[in-house]
FIROLUM-722149 format. One line per 3 residues: their letters; for each residue x, y, z of N, C-alpha, C, CB. Coordinates in steps of 0.05 Angstrom, whole numbers, plus 32768, in hexadecimal, padded with zeros to 4 digits. Glycine has a CB too. Example, Ala and Ser with C-alpha at 12.3 -4.5 7.8 and 13.67 -1.06 7.14 Angstrom:
BEGIN
as = 8108 7F8E 809C 80F6 7FA6 809C 8108 7FBE 809C 80E2 7FA7 80B5 | 8101 7FD3 808E 8111 7FEB 808F 8102 8001 809D 811A 7FF4 8072
//
This chain:
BEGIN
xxx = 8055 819B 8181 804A 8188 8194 8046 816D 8187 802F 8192 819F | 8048 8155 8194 8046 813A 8189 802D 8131 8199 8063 8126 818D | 8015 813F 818D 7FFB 812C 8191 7FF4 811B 8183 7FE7 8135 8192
xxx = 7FF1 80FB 8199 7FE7 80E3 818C 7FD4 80E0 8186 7FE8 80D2 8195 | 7FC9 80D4 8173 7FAF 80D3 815C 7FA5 80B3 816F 7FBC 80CE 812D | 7F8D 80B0 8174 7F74 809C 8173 7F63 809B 8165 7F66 809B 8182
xxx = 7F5A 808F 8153 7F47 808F 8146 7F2F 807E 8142 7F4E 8092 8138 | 7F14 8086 8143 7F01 8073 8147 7EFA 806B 812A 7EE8 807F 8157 | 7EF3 804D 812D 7EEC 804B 8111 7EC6 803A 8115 7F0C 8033 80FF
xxx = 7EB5 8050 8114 7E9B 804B 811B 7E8B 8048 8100 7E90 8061 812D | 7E8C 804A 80E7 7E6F 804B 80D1 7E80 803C 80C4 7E5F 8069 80BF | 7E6D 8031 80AA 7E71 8029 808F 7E90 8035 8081 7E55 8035 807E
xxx = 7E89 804E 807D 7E92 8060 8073 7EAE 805B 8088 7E7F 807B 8072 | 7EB3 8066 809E 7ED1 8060 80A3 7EE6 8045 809E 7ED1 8064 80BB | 7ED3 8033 80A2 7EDA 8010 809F 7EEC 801E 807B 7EAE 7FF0 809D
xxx = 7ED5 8027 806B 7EE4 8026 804D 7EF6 8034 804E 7ED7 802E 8034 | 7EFB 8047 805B 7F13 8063 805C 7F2A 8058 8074 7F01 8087 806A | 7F25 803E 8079 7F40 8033 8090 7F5E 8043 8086 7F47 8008 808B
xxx = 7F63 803B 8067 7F7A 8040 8063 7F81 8064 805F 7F81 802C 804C | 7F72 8068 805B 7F78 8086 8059 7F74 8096 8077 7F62 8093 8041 | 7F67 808F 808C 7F6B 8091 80A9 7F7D 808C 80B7 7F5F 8086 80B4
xxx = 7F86 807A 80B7 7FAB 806F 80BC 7FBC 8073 80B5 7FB6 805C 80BB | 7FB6 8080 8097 7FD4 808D 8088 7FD5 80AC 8088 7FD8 8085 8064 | 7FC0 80B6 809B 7FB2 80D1 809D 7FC9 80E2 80AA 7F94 80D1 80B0
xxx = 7FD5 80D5 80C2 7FEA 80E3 80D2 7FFC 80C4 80D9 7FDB 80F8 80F2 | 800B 80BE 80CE 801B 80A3 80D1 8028 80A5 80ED 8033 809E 80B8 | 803A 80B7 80E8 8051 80C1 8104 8033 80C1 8120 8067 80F2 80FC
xxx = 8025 80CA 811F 8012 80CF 8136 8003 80C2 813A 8006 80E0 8137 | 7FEE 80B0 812C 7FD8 809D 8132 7FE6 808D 8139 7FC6 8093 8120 | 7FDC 8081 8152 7FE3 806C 8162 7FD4 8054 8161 7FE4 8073 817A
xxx = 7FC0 805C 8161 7FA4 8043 815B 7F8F 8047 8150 7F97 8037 8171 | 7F7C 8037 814C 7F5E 8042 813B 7F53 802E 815B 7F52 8031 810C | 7F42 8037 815D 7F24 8020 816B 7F10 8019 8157 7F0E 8030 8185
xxx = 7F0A 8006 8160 7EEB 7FFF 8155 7ECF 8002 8166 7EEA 7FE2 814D | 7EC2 8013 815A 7EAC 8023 8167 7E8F 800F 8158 7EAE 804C 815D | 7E8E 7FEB 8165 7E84 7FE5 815A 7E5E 7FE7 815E 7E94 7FD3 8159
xxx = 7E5D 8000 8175 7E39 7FFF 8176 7E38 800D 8158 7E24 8015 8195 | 7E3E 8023 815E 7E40 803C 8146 7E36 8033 8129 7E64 8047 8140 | 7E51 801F 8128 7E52 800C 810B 7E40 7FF3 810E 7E72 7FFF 8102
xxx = 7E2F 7FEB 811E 7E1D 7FDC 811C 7E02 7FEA 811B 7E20 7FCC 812E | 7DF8 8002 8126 7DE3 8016 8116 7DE4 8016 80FF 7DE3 8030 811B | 7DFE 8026 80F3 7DFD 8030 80D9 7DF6 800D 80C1 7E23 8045 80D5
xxx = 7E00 7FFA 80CE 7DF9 7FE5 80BA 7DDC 7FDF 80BD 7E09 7FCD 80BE | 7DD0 7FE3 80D5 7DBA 7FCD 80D8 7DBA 7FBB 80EB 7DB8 7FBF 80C5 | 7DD3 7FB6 80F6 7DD5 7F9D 8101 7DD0 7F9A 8129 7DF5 7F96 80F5
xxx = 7DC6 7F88 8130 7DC9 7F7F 8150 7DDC 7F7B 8157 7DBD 7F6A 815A | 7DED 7F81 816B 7E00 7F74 8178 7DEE 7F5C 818E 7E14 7F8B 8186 | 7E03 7F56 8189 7E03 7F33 8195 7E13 7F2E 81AE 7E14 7F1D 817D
xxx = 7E0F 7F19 81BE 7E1E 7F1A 81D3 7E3F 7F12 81C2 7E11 7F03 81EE | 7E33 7EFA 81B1 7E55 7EF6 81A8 7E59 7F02 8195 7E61 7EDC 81A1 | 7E5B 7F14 8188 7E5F 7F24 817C 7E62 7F1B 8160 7E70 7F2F 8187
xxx = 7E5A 7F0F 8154 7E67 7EFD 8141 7E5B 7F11 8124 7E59 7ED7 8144 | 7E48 7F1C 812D 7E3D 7F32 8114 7E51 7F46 8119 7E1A 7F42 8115 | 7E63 7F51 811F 7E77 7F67 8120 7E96 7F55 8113 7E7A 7F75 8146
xxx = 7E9B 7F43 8113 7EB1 7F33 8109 7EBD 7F3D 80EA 7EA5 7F15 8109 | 7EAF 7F42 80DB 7EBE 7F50 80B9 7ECC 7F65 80C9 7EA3 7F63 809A | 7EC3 7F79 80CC 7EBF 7F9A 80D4 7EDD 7F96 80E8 7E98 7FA6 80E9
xxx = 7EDD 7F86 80FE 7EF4 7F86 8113 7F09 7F79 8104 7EED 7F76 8130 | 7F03 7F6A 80F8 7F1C 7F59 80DF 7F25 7F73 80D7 7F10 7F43 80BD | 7F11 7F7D 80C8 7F18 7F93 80B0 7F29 7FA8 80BF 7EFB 7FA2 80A0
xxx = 7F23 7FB3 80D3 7F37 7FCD 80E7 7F47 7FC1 80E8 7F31 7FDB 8105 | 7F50 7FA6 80F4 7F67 7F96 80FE 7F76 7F97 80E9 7F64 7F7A 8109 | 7F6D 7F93 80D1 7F87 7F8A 80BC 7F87 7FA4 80B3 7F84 7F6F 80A2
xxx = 7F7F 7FB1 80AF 7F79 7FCD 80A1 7F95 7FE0 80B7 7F4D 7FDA 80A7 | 7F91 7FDC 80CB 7F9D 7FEA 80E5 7FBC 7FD9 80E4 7F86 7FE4 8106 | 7FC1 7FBB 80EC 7FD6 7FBB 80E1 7FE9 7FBC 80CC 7FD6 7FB4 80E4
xxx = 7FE3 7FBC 80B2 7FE1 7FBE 8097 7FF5 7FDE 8093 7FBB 7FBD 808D | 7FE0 7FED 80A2 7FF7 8013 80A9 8006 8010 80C7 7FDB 803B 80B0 | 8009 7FF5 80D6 801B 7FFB 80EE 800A 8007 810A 8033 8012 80E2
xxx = 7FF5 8007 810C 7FDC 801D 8114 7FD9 8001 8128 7FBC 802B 80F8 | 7FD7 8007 8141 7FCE 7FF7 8163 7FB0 7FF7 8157 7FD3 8010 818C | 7F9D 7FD9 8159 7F87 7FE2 815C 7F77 7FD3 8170 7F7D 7FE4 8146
xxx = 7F61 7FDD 817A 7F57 7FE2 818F 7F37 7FD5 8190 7F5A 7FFE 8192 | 7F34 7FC5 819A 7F14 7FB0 8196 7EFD 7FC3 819B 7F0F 7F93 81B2 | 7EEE 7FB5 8191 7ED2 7FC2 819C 7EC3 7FBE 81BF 7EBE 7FB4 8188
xxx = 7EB5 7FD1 81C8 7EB1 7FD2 81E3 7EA1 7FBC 81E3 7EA8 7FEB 81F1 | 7E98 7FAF 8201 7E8E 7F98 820E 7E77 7FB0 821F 7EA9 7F81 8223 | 7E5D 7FAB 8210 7E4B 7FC1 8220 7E40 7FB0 8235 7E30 7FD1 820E
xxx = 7E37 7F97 823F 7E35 7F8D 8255 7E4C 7F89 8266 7E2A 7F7C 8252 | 7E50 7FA6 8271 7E6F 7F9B 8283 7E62 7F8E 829F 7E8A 7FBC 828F | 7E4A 7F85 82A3 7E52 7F74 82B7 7E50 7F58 82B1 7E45 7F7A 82CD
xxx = 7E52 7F45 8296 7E5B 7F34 828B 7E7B 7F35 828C 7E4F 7F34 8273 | 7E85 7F27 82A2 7E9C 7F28 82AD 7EA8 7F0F 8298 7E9C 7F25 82CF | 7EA1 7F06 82A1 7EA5 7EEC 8289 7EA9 7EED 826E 7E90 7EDC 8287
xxx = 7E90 7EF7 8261 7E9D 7EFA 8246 7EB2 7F11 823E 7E89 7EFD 8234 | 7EAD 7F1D 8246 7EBF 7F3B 8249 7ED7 7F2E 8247 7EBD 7F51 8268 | 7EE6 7F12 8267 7F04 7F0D 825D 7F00 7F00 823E 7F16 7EF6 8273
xxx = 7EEC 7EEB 8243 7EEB 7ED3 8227 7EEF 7EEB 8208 7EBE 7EBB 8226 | 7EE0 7EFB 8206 7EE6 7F0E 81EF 7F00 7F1D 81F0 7ED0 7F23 81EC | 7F0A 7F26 8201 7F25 7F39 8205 7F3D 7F21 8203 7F25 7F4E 8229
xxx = 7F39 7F07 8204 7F4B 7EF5 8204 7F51 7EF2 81E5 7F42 7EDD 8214 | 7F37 7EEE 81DB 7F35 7EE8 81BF 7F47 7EFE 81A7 7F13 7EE7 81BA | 7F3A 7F11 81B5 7F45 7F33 81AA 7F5D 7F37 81A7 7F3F 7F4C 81BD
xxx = 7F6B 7F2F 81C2 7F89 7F32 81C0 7F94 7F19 81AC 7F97 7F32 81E0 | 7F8A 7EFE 81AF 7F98 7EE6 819E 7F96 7EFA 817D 7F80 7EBE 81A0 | 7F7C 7F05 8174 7F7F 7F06 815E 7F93 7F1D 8154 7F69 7F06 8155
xxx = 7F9D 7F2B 8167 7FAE 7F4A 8163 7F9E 7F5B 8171 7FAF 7F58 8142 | 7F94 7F64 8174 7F88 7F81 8187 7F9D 7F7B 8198 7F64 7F84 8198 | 7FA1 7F96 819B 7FB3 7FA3 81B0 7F9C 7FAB 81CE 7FC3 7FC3 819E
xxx = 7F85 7FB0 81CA 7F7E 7FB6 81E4 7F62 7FB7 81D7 7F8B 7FD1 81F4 | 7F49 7FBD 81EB 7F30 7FC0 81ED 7F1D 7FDA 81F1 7F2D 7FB2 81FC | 7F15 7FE9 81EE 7F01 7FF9 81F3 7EF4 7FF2 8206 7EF3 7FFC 81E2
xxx = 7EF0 8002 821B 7EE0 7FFA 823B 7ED6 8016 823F 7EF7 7FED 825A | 7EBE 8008 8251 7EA3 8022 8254 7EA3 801F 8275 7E7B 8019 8243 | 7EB0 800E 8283 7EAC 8015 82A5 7EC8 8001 82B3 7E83 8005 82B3
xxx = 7EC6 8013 82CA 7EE2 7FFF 82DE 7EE2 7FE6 82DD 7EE3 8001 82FE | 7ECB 7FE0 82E0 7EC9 7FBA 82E3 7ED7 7FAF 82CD 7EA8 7FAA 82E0 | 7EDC 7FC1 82BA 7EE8 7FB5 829E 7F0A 7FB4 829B 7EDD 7FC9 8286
xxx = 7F12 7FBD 82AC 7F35 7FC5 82AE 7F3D 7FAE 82B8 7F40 7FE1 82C2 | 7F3C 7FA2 82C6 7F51 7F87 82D0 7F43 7F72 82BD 7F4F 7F7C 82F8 | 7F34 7F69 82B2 7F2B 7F56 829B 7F3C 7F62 8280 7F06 7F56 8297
xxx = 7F37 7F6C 827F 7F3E 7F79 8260 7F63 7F7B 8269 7F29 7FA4 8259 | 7F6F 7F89 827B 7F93 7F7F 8286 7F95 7F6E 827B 7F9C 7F75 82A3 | 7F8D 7F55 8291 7F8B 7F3D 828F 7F8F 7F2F 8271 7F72 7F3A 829A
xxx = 7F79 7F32 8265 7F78 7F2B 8249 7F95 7F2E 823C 7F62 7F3D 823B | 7F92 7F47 8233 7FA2 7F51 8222 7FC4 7F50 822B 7F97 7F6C 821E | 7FC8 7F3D 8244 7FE4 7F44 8252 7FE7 7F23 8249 7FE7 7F52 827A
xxx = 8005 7F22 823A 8010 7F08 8237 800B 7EF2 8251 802E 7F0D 8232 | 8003 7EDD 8256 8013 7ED1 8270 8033 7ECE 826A 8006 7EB1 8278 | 8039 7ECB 8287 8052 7ECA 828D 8063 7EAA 8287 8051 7ED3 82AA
xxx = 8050 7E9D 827B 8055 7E83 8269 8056 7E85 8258 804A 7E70 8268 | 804C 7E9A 8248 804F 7E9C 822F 8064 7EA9 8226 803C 7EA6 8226 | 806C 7EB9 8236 8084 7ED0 8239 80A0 7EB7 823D 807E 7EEB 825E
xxx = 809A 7EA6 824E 80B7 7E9D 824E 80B6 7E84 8235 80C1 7E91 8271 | 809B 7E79 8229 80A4 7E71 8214 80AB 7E83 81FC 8095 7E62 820E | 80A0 7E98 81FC 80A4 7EAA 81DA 80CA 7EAF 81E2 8087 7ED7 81D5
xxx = 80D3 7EB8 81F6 80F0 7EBC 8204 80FE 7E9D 81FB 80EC 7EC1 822C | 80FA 7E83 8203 8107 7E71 81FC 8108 7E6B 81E0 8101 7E60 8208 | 80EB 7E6B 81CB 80EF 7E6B 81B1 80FD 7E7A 81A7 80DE 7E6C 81A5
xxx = 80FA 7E9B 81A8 810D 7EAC 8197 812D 7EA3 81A0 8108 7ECF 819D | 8138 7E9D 81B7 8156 7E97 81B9 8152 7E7E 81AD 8165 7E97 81D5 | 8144 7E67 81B2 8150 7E59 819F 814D 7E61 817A 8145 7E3E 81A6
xxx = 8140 7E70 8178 8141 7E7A 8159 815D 7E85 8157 8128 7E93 8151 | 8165 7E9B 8164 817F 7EA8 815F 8196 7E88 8169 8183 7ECB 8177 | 8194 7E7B 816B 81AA 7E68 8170 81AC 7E56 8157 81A5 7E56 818B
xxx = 8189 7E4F 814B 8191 7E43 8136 8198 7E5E 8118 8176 7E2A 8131 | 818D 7E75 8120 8192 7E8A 810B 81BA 7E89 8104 8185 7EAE 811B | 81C8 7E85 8125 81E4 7E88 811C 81F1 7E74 8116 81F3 7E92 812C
xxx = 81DD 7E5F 810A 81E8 7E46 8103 81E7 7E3F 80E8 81DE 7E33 8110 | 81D5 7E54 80E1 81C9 7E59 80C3 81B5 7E4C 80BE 81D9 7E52 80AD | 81A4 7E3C 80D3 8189 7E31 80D2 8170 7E42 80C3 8183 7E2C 80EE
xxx = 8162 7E37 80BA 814B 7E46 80B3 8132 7E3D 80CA 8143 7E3F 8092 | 8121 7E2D 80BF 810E 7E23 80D2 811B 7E0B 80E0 80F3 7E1C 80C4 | 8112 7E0F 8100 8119 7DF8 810F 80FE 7DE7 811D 812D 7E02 8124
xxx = 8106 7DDE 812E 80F8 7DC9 8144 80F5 7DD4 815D 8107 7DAF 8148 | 80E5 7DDC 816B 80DD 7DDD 8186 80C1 7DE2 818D 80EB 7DF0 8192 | 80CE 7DC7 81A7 80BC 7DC5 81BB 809E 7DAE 81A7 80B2 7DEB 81C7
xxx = 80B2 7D9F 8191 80A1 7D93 8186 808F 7D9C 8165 8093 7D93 819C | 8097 7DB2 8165 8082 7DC8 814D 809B 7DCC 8141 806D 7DEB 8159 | 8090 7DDA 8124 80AB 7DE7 810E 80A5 7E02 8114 80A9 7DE1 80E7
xxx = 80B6 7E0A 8115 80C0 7E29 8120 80C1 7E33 80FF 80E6 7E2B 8135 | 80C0 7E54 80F5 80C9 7E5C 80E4 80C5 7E74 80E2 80C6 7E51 80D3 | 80CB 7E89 80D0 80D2 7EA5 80DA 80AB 7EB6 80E5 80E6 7EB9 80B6
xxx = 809F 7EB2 80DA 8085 7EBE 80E9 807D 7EAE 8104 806A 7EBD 80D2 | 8080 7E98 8106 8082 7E8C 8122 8095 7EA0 8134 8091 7E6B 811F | 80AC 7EAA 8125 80BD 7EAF 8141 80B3 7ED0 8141 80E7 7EA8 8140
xxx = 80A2 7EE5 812A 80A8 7EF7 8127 8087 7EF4 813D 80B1 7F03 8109 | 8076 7EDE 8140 805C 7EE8 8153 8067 7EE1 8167 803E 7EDA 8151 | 8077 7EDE 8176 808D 7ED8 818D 8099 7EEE 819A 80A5 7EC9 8182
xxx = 80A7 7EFE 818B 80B1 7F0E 818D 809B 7F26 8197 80BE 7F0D 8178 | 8089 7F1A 817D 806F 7F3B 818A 8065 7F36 81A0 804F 7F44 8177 | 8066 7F13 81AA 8065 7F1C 81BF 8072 7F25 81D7 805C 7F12 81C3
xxx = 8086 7F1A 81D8 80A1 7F34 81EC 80A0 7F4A 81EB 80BE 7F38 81E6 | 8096 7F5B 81CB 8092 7F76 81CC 807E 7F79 81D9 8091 7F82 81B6 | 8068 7F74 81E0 8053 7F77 81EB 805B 7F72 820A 803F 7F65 81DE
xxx = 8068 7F5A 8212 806B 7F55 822D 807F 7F70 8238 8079 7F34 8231 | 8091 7F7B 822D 809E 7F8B 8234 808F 7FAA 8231 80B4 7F86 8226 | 8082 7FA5 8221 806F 7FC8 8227 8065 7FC2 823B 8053 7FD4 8212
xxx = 8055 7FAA 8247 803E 7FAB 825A 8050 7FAA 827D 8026 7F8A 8253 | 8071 7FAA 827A 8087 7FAB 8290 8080 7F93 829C 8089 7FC4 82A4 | 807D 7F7A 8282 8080 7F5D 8289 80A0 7F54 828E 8073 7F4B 8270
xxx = 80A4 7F49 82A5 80BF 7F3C 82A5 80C5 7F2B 8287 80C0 7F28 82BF | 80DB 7F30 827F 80EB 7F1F 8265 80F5 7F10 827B 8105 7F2F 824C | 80E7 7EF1 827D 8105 7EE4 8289 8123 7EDB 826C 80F8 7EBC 829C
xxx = 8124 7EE3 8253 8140 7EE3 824B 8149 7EF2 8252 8148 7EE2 8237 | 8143 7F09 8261 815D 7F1E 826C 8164 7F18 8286 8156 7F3D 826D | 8158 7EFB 82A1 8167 7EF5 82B2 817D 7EFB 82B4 8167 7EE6 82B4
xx = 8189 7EFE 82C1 81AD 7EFD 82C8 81BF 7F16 82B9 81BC 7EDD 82B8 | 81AD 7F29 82AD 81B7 7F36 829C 81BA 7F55 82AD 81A6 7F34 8280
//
Protein backbone atom coordinates (compact mmCIF):
# COMPACT_ATOMS: atom_id res chain seq x y z
CA UNK A 1 0.00 0.00 0.00
CA UNK A 2 1.27 3.65 -0.70
CA UNK A 3 0.18 5.52 2.47
CA UNK A 4 0.90 9.22 2.51
CA UNK A 5 2.76 10.55 5.56
CA UNK A 6 1.52 14.18 7.27
CA UNK A 7 3.26 15.22 9.80
CA UNK A 8 2.72 17.57 12.67
CA UNK A 9 5.44 19.45 13.81
CA UNK A 10 4.07 20.75 17.45
CA UNK A 11 7.07 20.97 20.50
CA UNK A 12 10.57 22.11 20.91
CA UNK A 13 11.74 18.82 20.46
CA UNK A 14 10.17 18.19 16.90
CA UNK A 15 11.25 21.77 15.49
CA UNK A 16 15.09 20.06 16.45
CA UNK A 17 14.26 16.60 14.86
CA UNK A 18 12.81 18.48 11.41
CA UNK A 19 15.46 16.71 9.51
CA UNK A 20 15.22 13.37 10.69
CA UNK A 21 11.15 13.57 10.32
CA UNK A 22 11.30 14.29 6.64
CA UNK A 23 13.96 11.91 5.86
CA UNK A 24 11.88 9.37 8.04
CA UNK A 25 9.81 7.98 4.97
CA UNK A 26 11.08 10.27 1.89
CA UNK A 27 8.95 8.35 -0.95
CA UNK A 28 5.72 8.99 1.48
CA UNK A 29 5.76 12.20 3.53
CA UNK A 30 4.08 14.66 1.72
CA UNK A 31 4.11 17.51 4.20
CA UNK A 32 4.83 18.42 7.88
CA UNK A 33 2.24 21.18 9.44
CA UNK A 34 2.97 23.48 11.97
CA UNK A 35 1.01 22.88 15.10
CA UNK A 36 1.81 26.30 16.29
CA UNK A 37 -0.62 26.44 19.73
CA UNK A 38 1.12 23.09 20.85
CA UNK A 39 4.63 24.75 20.22
CA UNK A 40 3.67 27.90 21.81
CA UNK A 41 2.70 26.05 25.34
CA UNK A 42 5.65 24.00 25.30
CA UNK A 43 7.82 27.40 24.94
CA UNK A 44 5.93 29.70 27.10
CA UNK A 45 4.81 31.80 24.69
CA UNK A 46 1.18 33.93 23.77
CA UNK A 47 0.04 33.87 20.51
CA UNK A 48 -0.64 37.04 19.11
CA UNK A 49 -3.08 38.21 16.68
CA UNK A 50 0.00 38.81 14.27
CA UNK A 51 1.71 36.20 15.01
CA UNK A 52 5.03 37.55 14.98
CA UNK A 53 6.17 35.38 18.22
CA UNK A 54 5.72 32.08 16.05
CA UNK A 55 7.97 33.53 13.02
CA UNK A 56 11.66 31.42 13.93
CA UNK A 57 9.64 28.09 14.45
CA UNK A 58 7.42 28.64 10.88
CA UNK A 59 10.83 29.80 9.14
CA UNK A 60 12.44 26.86 10.73
CA UNK A 61 9.59 23.97 9.34
CA UNK A 62 9.57 25.97 6.04
CA UNK A 63 13.20 25.67 5.32
CA UNK A 64 13.68 22.55 7.22
CA UNK A 65 10.56 21.04 5.01
CA UNK A 66 11.88 22.37 1.82
CA UNK A 67 15.48 21.61 2.37
CA UNK A 68 13.99 17.33 2.20
CA UNK A 69 11.41 18.37 -0.73
CA UNK A 70 8.49 17.98 2.11
CA UNK A 71 4.96 20.48 1.16
CA UNK A 72 4.70 22.54 4.26
CA UNK A 73 1.74 23.59 5.79
CA UNK A 74 1.12 27.00 8.12
CA UNK A 75 -0.09 27.21 11.29
CA UNK A 76 -4.00 27.41 12.04
CA UNK A 77 -5.86 30.94 12.35
CA UNK A 78 -7.90 30.13 15.74
CA UNK A 79 -10.13 33.25 15.31
CA UNK A 80 -11.83 32.02 12.18
CA UNK A 81 -14.22 34.61 12.29
CA UNK A 82 -11.37 37.23 11.67
CA UNK A 83 -12.11 36.99 8.01
CA UNK A 84 -9.73 39.50 7.31
CA UNK A 85 -6.77 38.51 8.78
CA UNK A 86 -7.18 34.93 8.04
CA UNK A 87 -6.86 36.21 3.98
CA UNK A 88 -3.99 38.99 5.11
CA UNK A 89 -1.97 35.93 6.90
CA UNK A 90 -2.74 33.04 4.26
CA UNK A 91 -1.60 35.67 1.62
CA UNK A 92 1.58 36.22 3.40
CA UNK A 93 2.00 32.27 3.97
CA UNK A 94 1.77 31.42 0.51
CA UNK A 95 4.32 34.57 -0.75
CA UNK A 96 6.74 33.02 1.72
CA UNK A 97 6.37 29.13 0.40
CA UNK A 98 3.67 27.33 2.35
CA UNK A 99 1.87 25.36 0.26
CA UNK A 100 -1.42 25.59 2.25
CA UNK A 101 -2.83 26.35 5.83
CA UNK A 102 -4.25 24.45 8.66
CA UNK A 103 -8.06 25.34 9.22
CA UNK A 104 -10.36 24.57 12.18
CA UNK A 105 -13.96 25.54 10.52
CA UNK A 106 -15.83 26.11 6.94
CA UNK A 107 -15.67 29.80 7.09
CA UNK A 108 -12.00 29.10 6.54
CA UNK A 109 -12.02 27.29 3.00
CA UNK A 110 -12.70 30.01 0.43
CA UNK A 111 -10.14 32.58 2.26
CA UNK A 112 -7.47 30.22 2.66
CA UNK A 113 -8.37 28.93 -1.70
CA UNK A 114 -8.21 32.18 -2.31
CA UNK A 115 -4.90 32.90 -0.72
CA UNK A 116 -2.95 30.21 -1.64
CA UNK A 117 -4.33 30.11 -5.50
CA UNK A 118 -1.96 32.09 -7.95
CA UNK A 119 -4.08 35.02 -9.59
CA UNK A 120 -4.66 34.59 -13.01
CA UNK A 121 -2.20 37.67 -13.61
CA UNK A 122 0.24 36.18 -12.17
CA UNK A 123 -0.16 32.99 -14.08
CA UNK A 124 -0.07 34.74 -17.38
CA UNK A 125 2.95 36.73 -16.27
CA UNK A 126 5.13 33.72 -14.74
CA UNK A 127 3.80 31.98 -18.59
CA UNK A 128 5.23 35.08 -20.54
CA UNK A 129 8.58 35.26 -18.44
CA UNK A 130 9.49 31.56 -18.65
CA UNK A 131 8.91 31.68 -22.74
CA UNK A 132 10.72 34.54 -22.93
CA UNK A 133 13.53 32.76 -20.82
CA UNK A 134 13.49 29.68 -23.20
CA UNK A 135 13.83 32.14 -26.24
CA UNK A 136 16.67 33.91 -24.78
CA UNK A 137 18.02 30.23 -23.30
CA UNK A 138 18.14 29.20 -27.36
CA UNK A 139 20.08 32.07 -28.05
CA UNK A 140 22.58 31.28 -25.46
CA UNK A 141 21.55 34.22 -23.27
CA UNK A 142 22.07 33.98 -19.68
CA UNK A 143 20.26 36.75 -17.73
CA UNK A 144 17.93 39.02 -19.65
CA UNK A 145 15.51 42.07 -19.47
CA UNK A 146 11.82 41.96 -18.90
CA UNK A 147 9.18 43.96 -18.41
CA UNK A 148 11.90 46.36 -17.09
CA UNK A 149 13.72 43.99 -14.17
CA UNK A 150 16.89 41.49 -14.76
CA UNK A 151 15.62 38.17 -15.14
CA UNK A 152 18.06 35.23 -14.07
CA UNK A 153 17.90 31.59 -13.38
CA UNK A 154 16.06 31.68 -9.70
CA UNK A 155 13.81 34.47 -11.02
CA UNK A 156 12.62 32.09 -13.71
CA UNK A 157 12.90 28.88 -11.43
CA UNK A 158 10.12 31.03 -8.72
CA UNK A 159 8.08 31.39 -12.01
CA UNK A 160 7.93 28.31 -12.95
CA UNK A 161 6.88 27.13 -9.29
CA UNK A 162 4.51 29.12 -9.96
CA UNK A 163 2.83 27.33 -13.04
CA UNK A 164 3.52 24.26 -11.04
CA UNK A 165 1.32 25.38 -8.55
CA UNK A 166 -1.22 27.03 -11.02
CA UNK A 167 -1.51 23.73 -12.74
CA UNK A 168 -2.03 21.52 -9.61
CA UNK A 169 -4.76 23.95 -8.43
CA UNK A 170 -6.46 23.18 -12.57
CA UNK A 171 -5.44 26.91 -13.16
CA UNK A 172 -5.70 27.68 -16.88
CA UNK A 173 -1.88 27.98 -18.43
CA UNK A 174 -2.71 30.61 -20.91
CA UNK A 175 0.94 29.35 -22.76
CA UNK A 176 -0.90 26.33 -23.77
CA UNK A 177 -3.69 28.53 -25.77
CA UNK A 178 -4.01 27.23 -29.21
CA UNK A 179 -2.40 24.11 -28.32
Amino acid sequence: RDVRIVSMIESPQALLNMVDICSACPKRMDAVIFGADDYASAIGATRTKSGEEMNFARNFVLLHAAAKGVSAIDMVQIDYHDQEQLAKESRRSFEEGFVGKQIIHPSQIEPCQTAYSPTMEAVKHAAALVEANEKHQQEGKGAFTFEGKMIDTPLVKQHENLLIRARQMGLHNPSSEGS
